[in-house]
N, C-alpha and C positions, 0 to 999 in steps of 0.2 A: 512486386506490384501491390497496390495500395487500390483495393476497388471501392474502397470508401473517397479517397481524393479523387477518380478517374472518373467515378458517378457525378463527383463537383463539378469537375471541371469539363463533363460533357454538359450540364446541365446549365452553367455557369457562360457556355460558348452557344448552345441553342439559343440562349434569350438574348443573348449581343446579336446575333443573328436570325431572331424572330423565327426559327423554324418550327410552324406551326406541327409538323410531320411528327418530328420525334419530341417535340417538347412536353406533351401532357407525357407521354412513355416517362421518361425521366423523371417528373415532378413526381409522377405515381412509386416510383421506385423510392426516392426520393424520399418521402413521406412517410414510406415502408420503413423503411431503414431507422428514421430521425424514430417511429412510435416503437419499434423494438429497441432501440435507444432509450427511452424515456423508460420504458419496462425494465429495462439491464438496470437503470441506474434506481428505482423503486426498489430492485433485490440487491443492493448494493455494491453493483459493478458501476464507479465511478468512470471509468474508460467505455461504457458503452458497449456495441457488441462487435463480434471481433468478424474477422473478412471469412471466416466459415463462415457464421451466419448471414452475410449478404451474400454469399457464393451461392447458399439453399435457398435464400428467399428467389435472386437468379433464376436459380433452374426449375424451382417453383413456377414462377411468374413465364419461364420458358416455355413447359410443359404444358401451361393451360395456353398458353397464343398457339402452340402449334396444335392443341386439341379442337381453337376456335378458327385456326383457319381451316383443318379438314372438314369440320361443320361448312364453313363460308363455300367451299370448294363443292362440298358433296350437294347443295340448294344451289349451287350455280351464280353466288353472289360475287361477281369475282371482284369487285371495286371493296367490298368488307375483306374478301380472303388477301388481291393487293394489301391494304390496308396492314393488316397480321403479318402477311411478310417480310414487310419491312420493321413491325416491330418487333420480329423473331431475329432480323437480323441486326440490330441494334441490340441486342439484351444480348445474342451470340459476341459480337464486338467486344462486349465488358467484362465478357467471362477470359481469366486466362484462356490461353492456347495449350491443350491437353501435350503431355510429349508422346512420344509415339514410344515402342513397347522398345526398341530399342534405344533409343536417348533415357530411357527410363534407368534399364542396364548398364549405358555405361555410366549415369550419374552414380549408379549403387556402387561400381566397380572402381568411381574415382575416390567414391567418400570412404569404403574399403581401405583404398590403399590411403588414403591423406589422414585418416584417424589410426591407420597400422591395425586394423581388426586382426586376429585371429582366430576367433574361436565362436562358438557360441555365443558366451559370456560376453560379448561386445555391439549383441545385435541390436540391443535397445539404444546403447549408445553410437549408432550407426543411425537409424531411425530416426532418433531425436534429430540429428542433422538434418538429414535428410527433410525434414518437417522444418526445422528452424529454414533451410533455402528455399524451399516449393511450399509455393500453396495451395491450398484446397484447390483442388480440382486441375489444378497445374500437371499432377501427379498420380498415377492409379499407386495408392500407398502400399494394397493387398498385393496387387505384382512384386511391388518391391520390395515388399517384405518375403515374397516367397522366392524371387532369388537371391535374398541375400543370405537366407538359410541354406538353400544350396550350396553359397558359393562359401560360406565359413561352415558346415559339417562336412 
């Protein structure tokens, strides 16, 4: 998954269809992205910044709507807290879909056997897989790191 084309092409589809609703969400996001871009490429990252850093600005931008709808909620504004929840649930939409602790396990258990781990000595190069297929936030990487130590000592 590509959350840099996925942010295009949601924002890309709100303005063919005027949707007043989610379209400043988007353009703000939007905007985010393109000035930590322009910063990546002033420190010499010609490719811009990579889908971790949209993944945090995300759950950044996540964390404050659900801190601003419990505000809206707790004053009784419920047409501002509506408002947050739909654009909680739009920025939720764009985030990969987390695996659950088990899909996590058997991913480590296939890349195990499909790279022939045995040992230790192969956990990095397990990892790095695992990292090259899932992305940020796709993956709790600390889980999978700790059973895959288990499952090669």
């Amino acid at each position: 998954m590509n959350l840099r084309k996925n942010i295009a092409e949601g924002l890309h589809q709100a303005q063919i269809e005027n949707t007043k609703d989610i379209l400043p969400v988007l353009r703000l996001i939007n905007t985010v992205i393109v000035d930590r871009d322009r910063q990546a490429r002033e420190e010499g990252n010609v490719e811009g910044v990579s889908d971790r850093i949209i993944y945090e600005v995300l759950v950044k931008m996540l964390e404050q709507k659900k801190m601003n709808f419990k505000s809206h909620e707790e004053k009784g504004e419920a047409d501002l807290a509506n408002q947050e929840m739909a654009e909680i649930k739009l920025i939720q939409g764009l985030l990969p879909r987390k695996l659950t602790g088990i899909e996590t396990i058997q991913a480590v258990d296939r890349a195990i056997k499909t790279l022939e781990a045995s040992g230790v000595r192969d956990k990095g190069y397990v990892m790095a897989s695992l990292r090259k297929n899932y992305n940020w936030g796709q993956m709790d990487f600390h889980f999978a790191n700790s059973h895959l130590v288990k499952k090669l000592c």
